[in-house]
C-alpha positions as CSV (number, residue, x, y, z in Angstrom):
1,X,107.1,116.9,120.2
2,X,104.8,114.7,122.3
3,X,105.4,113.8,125.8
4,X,107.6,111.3,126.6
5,X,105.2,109.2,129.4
6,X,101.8,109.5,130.1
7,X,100.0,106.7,131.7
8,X,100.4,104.0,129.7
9,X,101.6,101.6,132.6
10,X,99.6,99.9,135.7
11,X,98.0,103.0,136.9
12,X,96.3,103.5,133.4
13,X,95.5,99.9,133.3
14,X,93.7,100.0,136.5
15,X,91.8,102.7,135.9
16,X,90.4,101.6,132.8
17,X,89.6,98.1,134.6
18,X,87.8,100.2,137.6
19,X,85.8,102.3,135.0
20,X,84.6,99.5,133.1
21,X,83.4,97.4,136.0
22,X,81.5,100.8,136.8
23,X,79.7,100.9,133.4
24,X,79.1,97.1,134.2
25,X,77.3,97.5,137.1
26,X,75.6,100.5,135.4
27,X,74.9,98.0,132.7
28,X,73.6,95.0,135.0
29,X,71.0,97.6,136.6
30,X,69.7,98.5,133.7
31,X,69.0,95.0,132.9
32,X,67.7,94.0,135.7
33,X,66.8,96.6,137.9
34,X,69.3,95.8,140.6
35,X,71.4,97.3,141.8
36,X,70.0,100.6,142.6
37,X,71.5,103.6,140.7
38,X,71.4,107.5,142.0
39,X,72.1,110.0,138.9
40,X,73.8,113.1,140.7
41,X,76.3,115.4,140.3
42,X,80.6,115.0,140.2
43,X,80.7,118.8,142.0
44,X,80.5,118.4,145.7
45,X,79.4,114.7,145.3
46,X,77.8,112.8,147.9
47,X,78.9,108.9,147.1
48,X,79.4,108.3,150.8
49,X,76.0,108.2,151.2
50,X,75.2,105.6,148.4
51,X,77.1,102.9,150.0
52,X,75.2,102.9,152.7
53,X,72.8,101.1,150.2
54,X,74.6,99.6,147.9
55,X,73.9,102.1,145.6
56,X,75.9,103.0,142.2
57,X,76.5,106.3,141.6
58,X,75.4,107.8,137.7
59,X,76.9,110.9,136.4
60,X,75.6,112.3,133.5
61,X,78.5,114.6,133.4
62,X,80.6,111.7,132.9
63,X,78.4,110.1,130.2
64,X,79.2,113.2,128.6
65,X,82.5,113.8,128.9
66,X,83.0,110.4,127.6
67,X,81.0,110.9,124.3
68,X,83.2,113.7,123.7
69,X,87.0,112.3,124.1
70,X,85.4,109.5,121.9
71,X,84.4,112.2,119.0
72,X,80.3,110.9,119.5
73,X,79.3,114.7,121.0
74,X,78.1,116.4,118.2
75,X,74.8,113.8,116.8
76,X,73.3,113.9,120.5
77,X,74.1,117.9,120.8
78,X,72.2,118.6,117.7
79,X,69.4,116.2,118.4
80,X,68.9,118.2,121.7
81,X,69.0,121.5,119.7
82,X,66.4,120.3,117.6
83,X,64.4,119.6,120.5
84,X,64.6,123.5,121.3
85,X,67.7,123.5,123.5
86,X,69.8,126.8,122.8
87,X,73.1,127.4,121.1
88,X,74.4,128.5,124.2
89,X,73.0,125.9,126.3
90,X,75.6,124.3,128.7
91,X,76.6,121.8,125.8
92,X,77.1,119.0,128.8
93,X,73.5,119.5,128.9
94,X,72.7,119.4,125.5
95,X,74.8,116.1,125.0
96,X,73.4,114.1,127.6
97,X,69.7,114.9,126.8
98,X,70.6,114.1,123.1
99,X,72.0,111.0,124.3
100,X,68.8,110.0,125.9
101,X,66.9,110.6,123.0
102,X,69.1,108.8,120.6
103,X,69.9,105.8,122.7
104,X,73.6,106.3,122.7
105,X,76.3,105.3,125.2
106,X,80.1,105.7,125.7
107,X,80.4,102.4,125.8
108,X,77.5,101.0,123.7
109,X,76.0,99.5,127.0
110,X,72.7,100.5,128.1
111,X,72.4,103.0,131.1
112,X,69.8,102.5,133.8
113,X,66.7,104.5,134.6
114,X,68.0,106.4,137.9
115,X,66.3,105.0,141.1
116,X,66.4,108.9,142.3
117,X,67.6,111.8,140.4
118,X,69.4,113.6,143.4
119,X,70.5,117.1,142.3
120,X,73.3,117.7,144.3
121,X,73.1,121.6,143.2
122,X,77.0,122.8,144.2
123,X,77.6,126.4,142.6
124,X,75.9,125.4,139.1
125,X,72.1,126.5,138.9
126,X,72.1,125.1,135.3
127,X,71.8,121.6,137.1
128,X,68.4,122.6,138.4
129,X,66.9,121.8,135.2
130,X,68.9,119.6,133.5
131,X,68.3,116.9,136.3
132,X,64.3,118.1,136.1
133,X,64.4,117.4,132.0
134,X,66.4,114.2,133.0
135,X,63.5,113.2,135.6
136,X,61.0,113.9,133.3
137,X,62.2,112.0,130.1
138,X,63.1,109.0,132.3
139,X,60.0,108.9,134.7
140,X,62.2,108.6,137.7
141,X,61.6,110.6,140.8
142,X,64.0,113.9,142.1
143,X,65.5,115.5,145.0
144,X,66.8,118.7,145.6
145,X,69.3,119.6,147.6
146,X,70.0,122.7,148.1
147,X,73.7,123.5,149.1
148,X,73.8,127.5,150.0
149,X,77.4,128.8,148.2
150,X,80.3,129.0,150.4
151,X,81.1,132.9,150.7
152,X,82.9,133.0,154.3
153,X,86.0,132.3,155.7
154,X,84.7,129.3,157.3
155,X,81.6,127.6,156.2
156,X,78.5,128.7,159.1
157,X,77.2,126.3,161.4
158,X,73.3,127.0,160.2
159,X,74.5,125.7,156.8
160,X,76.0,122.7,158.0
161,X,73.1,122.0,159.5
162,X,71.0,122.6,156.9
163,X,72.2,120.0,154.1
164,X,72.5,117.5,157.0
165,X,68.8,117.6,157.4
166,X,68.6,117.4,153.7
167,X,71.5,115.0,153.2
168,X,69.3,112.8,156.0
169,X,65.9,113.3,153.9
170,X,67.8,111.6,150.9
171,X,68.1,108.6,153.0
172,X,64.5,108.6,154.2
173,X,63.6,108.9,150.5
174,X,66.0,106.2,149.2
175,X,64.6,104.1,152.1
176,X,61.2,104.3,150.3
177,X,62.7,103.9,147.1
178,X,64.7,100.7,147.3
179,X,62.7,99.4,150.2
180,X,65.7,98.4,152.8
181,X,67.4,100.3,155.6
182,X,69.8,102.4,155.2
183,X,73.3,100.9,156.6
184,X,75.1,103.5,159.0
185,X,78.3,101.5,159.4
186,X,79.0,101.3,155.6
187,X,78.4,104.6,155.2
188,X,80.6,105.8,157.9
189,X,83.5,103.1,156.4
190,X,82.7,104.8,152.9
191,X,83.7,107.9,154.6
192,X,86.7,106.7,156.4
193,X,87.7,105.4,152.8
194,X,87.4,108.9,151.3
195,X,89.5,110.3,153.8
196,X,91.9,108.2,153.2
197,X,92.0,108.9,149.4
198,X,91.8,112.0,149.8
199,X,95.4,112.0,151.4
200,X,96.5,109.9,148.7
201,X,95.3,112.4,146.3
202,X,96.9,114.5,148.1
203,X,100.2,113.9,148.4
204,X,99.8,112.4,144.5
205,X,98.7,116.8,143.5
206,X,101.8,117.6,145.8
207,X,104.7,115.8,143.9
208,X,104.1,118.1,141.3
209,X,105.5,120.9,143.4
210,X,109.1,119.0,142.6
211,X,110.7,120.1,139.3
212,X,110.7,117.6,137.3
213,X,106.7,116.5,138.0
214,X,106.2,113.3,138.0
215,X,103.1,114.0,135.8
216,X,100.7,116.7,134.3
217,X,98.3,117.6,136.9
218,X,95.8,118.3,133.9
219,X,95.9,116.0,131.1
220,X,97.2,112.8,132.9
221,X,94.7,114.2,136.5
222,X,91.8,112.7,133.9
223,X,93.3,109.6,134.5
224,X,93.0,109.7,138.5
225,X,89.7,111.5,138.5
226,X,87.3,109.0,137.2
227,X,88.5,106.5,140.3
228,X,87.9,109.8,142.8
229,X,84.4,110.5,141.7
230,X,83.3,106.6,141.4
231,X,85.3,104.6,143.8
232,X,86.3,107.7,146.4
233,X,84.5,105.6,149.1
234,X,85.3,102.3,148.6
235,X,88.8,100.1,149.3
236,X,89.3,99.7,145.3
237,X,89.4,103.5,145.4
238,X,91.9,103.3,148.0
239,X,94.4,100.5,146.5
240,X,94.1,102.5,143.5
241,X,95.7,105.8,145.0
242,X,98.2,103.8,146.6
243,X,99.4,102.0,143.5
244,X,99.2,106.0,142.0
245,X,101.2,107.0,144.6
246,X,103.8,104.7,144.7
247,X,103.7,104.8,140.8
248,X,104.6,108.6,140.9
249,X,107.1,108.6,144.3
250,X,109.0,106.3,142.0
251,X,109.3,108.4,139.3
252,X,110.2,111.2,141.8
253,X,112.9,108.9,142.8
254,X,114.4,108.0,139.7
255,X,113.9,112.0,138.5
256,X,111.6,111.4,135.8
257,X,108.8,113.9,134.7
258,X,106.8,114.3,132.0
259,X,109.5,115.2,129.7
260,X,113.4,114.6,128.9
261,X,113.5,117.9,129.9
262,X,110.7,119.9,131.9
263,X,110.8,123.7,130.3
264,X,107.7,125.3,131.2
265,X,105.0,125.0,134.4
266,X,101.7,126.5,134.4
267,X,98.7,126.5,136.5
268,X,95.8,125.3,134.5
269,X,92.1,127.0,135.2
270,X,88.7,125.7,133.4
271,X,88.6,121.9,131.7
272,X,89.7,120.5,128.6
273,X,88.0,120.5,125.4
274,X,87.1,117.2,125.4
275,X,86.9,116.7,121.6
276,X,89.8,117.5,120.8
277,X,92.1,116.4,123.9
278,X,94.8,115.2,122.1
279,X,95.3,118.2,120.1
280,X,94.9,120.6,122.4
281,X,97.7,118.2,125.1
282,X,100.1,118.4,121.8
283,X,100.3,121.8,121.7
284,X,101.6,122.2,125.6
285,X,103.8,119.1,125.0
286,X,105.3,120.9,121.8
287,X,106.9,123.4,124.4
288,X,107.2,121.1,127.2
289,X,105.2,122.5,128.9
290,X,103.8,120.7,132.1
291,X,100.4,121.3,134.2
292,X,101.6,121.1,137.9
293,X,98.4,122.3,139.2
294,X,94.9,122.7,137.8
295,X,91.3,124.0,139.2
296,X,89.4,121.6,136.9
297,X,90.9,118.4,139.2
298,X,89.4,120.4,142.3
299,X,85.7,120.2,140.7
300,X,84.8,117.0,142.8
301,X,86.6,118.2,145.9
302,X,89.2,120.2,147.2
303,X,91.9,118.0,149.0
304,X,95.1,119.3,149.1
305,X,94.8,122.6,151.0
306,X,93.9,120.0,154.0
307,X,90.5,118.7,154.4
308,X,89.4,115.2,155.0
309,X,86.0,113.7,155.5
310,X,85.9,112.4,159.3
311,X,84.1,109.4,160.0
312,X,82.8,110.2,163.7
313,X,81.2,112.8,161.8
314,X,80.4,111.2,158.5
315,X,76.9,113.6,157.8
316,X,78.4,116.9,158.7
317,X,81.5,115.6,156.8
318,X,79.7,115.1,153.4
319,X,78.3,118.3,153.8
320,X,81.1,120.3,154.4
321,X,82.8,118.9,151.3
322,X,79.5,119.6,149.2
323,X,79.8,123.8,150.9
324,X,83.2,124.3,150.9
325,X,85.4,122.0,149.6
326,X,84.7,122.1,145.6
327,X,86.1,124.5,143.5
328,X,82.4,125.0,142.2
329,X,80.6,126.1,145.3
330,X,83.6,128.6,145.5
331,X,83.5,132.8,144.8
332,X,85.7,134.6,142.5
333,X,88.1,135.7,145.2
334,X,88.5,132.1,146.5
335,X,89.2,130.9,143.5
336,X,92.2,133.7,142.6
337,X,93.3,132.6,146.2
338,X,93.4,128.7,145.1
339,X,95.3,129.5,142.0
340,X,97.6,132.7,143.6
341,X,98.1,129.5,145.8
342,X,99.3,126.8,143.3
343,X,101.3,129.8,141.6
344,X,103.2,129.6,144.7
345,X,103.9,126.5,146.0
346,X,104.1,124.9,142.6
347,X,106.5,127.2,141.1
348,X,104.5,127.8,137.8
349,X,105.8,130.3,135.4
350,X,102.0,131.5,134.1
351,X,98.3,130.3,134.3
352,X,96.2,129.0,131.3
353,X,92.7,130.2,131.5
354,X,90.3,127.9,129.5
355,X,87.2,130.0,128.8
356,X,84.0,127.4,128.0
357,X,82.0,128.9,125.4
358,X,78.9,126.8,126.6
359,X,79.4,127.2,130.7
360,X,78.5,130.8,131.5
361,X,77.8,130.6,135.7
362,X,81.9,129.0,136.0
363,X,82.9,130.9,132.9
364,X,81.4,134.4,133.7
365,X,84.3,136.2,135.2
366,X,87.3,134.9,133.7
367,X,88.1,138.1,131.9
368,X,88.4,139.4,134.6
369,X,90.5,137.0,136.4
370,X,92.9,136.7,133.7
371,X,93.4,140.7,134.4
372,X,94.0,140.4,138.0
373,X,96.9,138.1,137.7
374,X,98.1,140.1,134.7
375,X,98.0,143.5,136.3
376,X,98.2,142.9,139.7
377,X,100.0,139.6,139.9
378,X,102.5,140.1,137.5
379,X,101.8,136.8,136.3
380,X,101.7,135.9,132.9
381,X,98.4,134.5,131.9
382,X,96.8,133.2,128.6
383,X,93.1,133.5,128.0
384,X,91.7,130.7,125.3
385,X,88.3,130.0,124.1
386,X,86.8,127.1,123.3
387,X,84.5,124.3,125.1
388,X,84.5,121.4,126.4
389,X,82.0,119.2,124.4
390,X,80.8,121.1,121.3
391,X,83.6,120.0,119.1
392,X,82.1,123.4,117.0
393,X,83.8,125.8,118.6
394,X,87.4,124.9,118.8
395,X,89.7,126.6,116.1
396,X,92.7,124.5,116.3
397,X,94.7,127.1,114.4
398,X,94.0,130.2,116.2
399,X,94.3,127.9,119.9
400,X,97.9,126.5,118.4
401,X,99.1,131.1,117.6
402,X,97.9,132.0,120.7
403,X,99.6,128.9,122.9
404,X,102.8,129.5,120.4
405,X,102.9,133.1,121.2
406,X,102.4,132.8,124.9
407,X,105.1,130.2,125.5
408,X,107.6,132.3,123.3
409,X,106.9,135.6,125.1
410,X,107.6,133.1,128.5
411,X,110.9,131.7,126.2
412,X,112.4,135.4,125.2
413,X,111.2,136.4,128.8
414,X,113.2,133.3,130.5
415,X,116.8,133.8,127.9
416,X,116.6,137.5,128.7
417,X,116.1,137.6,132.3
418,X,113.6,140.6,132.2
419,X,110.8,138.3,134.2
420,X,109.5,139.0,137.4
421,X,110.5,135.8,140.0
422,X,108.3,134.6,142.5
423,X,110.5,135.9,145.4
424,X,110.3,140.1,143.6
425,X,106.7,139.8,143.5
426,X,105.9,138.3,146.9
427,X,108.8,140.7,148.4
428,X,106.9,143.9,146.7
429,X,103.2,142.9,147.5
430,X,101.9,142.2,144.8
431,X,101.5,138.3,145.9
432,X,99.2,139.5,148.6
433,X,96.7,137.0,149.9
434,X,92.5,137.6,149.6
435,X,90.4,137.4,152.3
């Protein structure tokens, strides 16, 4: 059984509209050098600070997530491994490089050379040299920044300070690059634009607290999260989360969710695997079972628990949201918090933990994880393997026994009453929060 609405209606439409114009402005710059392009990270991203020149942002994350829902991963992953990249190599990585090599695009378009290769390093250290072999293949110049990981309760004023200084070195250095001034007042109205998506987002992530949810806060988030990385700072971005949001308060209004009837609700952690997407949404919607909340939707920024960038601080804003307010840049024991969190105020029934083979700094840990909110949680909690590019390491049979099993132990458990609520658990400790 499939679901019965995904989005298939305007929202989807738009999106598609805004990502193409994207990949044509990509495409226009790499024809004629204009206008400038900035290759950077989604984690923590900084595309406030490229409209203060007009800039485009490039993602090469995004290049290859899009090689994989469209089944092209595999060629450019083994033309990197032939170059001498690992097995284990972060396969993102591996399909981007090979892409490079081979001259291929998700759209069949051609991308441009970056004006500045900006690593943006936020909690992944792999990034360090995948943006230095991107540099060097390309012959286009690169900028660290160094964001120090967020492991306080608040993030410390020294750090604040010390991106700003870097965040304000990029704009010397793109100064130089593109040879025009940097525009202040576009860049604080990019951030006054985020802020307000962000509370569109928002309040988009929170109808899935009501049961039915309007949507899958997984699957169907892919949908919103290509507009949030590309258009966060711009007034498209913003009519697009309105039209989201009204799109979803309707359904909220009219009682409709995902399915004719809503069965199951989990908290999802880790991203898809992108090659086999549909698959791997089919066998959730065979259960009806619905994603109300999801750490992978979190990965360019962290909304919902209450930040906003502020534009009479737009610096210290971007760089408080590359420190703090991405799941990436988080510790373990922030991240349980997060998901105890959506656990909670979502009313899931279990987490889904999506182990990638080929990430090991977000993956490392997981096993762990999964046992914390087994044993000390009480919460049930399904550990799967795969990744999210290499289509080599997905078995679709063992992924559709274990998913079976777990939603049938959550089905007997349910008919026979012998699960743990919300309101026992919380009442006997166990939901205790982490500091």
């Amino acid at each position: 059984m499939t679901a019965k609405s995904e989005y298939r209606s305007q929202i989807h439409q738009l999106q598609k509209d805004l990502m193409l114009q994207w990949y044509e402005r990509l495409d226009e710059a790499a024809r004629t050098g204009s206008p400038p392009t900035v290759a950077m990270m989604i984690s923590g991203n900084c595309v406030e600070l490229l409209e203060g020149f007009g800039a485009v942002p490039l993602y090469p994350e995004v290049n290859a997530l899009q090689l994989a829902i469209r089944h092209q991963s595999l060629e450019p992953i083994l033309a990197a491994e032939e170059l001498g990249y690992a097995a284990d190599n972060c396969a993102y990585v591996k399909a981007d490089i090979g892409c490079m090599l081979k001259g291929i695009t998700p759209t069949g378009g051609k991308l441009p050379v970056p004006t500045l290769v900006l690593c943006n390093f936020v909690g992944c250290n792999t990034y360090i040299k995948w943006f230095e072999h991107v540099a060097e293949l390309q012959g286009a110049p690169l900028y660290m920044l160094d964001v120090p990981f967020f492991r306080t309760e608040h993030p410390r004023r020294e750090d604040i300070d010390y991106v700003v200084r870097q965040l304000q070195e990029t704009v010397t250095k793109l100064e130089e690059l593109i040879g025009r001034r940097f525009d202040y007042d576009r860049f604080r109205e990019a951030v006054r634009c985020s802020a307000e998506v962000e509370e569109l987002w928002s309040r988009i992530k929170r109808l899935a607290q009501k049961t039915p949810s309007p949507f899958d806060a997984y699957f169907d988030a892919i949908t919103l999260m290509g507009p949030l990385y590309v258009h966060r700072g711009t007034p498209a971005g913003v009519e697009f989360f309105r039209v989201a949001l009204q799109e979803m308060e309707d359904k909220v209004a009219r009682g409709e969710g995902l399915y004719d009837q809503e069965k199951f609700r989990v908290v999802m952690e880790g991203p898809p695997p992108y090659p086999y997407f549909r698959t791997f949404r089919d066998m959730f919607a065979k259960w009806k079972a619905c994603a109300v909340a999801s750490t992978y939707s979190t990965v360019g920024g962290l909304w919902e628990f209450g930040f906003r960038h502020d534009p009479d601080h737009p610096f210290e804003a971007v760089a408080l949201h590359m420190l703090a307010h991405n799941v990436t840049n988080r510790n373990y024991l922030q991240r349980y918090e997060q998901i105890r969190r959506y656990v909670e105020e979502w009313h899931a029934h279990g987490v889904i933990i999506h182990f990638v083979k080929s990430c090991r700094l977000f993956s490392a840990g997981q096993g762990d994880m999964r046992d914390y909110f087994t044993r000390t949680l009480g919460i049930p909690t399904l550990y799967l393997e795969s990744d999210l590019e290499d289509p080599r390491y997905f078995a679709e049979a063992q992924t559709r026994n274990r998913i079976d099993a777990f939603f049938e132990a959550l089905e007997h458990a349910q008919t026979t009453g012998v699960s743990i609520s919300m309101e026992k658990r919380r009442a006997s400790g166990a939901l205790k929060v982490i500091s």
